[in-house]
N, C-alpha and C positions, 0 to 999 in steps of 0.2 A: 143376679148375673148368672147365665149358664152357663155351665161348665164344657172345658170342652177338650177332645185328647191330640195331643201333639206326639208325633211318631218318632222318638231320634233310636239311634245305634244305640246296643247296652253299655257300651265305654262310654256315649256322654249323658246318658240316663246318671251311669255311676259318677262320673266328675262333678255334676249336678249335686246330685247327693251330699257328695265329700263336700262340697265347699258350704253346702246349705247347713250342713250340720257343724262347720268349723264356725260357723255365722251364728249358732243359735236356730236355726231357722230349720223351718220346713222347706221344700222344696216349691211347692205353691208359692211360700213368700218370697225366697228368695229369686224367685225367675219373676214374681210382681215388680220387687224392686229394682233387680236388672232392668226389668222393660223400663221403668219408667228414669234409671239412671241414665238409658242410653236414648231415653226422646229428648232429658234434659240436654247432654251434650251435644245433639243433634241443633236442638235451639240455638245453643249458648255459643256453638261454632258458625251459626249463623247472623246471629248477633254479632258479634267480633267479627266477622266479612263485612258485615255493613256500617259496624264503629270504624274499622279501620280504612275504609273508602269514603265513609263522611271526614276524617278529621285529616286525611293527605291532600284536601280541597286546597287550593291557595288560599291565604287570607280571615281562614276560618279560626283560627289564633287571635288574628288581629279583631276581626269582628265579633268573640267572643268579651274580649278585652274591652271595644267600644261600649258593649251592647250592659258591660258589670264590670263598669271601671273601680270599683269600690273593692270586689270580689279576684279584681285580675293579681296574679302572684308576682311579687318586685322579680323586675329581670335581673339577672346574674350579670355580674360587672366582669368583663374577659381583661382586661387593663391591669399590665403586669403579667399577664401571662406568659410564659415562652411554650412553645412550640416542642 
């Protein structure tokens, strides 16, 4: 892989520094692992956009239920409850 230089201010050249050496780390690794921290969350908040628009579906409880009636968790008994 070639290398290659990225331009920042000397305050976050040094912020840089400071955290990568609170890390253990060089500076190299620790902006490697940020990059690839921040593509993971990038994913994972898109993933969750489209878990959470699949399972607000109507029905999709029920026909999960149909689909692994063996697997489906016993429903909660609301009788006797108050309010």
């Amino acid at each position: 892989m070639a290398d290659t230089t990225v331009k920042v201010d000397s305050d976050t050249r040094d912020r840089f520094a400071a955290v990568a050496a609170a890390r253990g780390q060089s500076v190299r690794a620790y902006l490697a692992d940020l990059a690839k921290d921040e593509a993971n969350q990038i994913a994972l908040s898109r993933a969750t956009a489209v878990f959470r628009d699949i399972i607000a579906r109507p029905g999709l409880a029920e026909a999960f239920d149909e689909a692994f009636p063996d697997d489906a968790p016993a429903r909660r008994s609301t009788a006797g409850r108050t309010a």
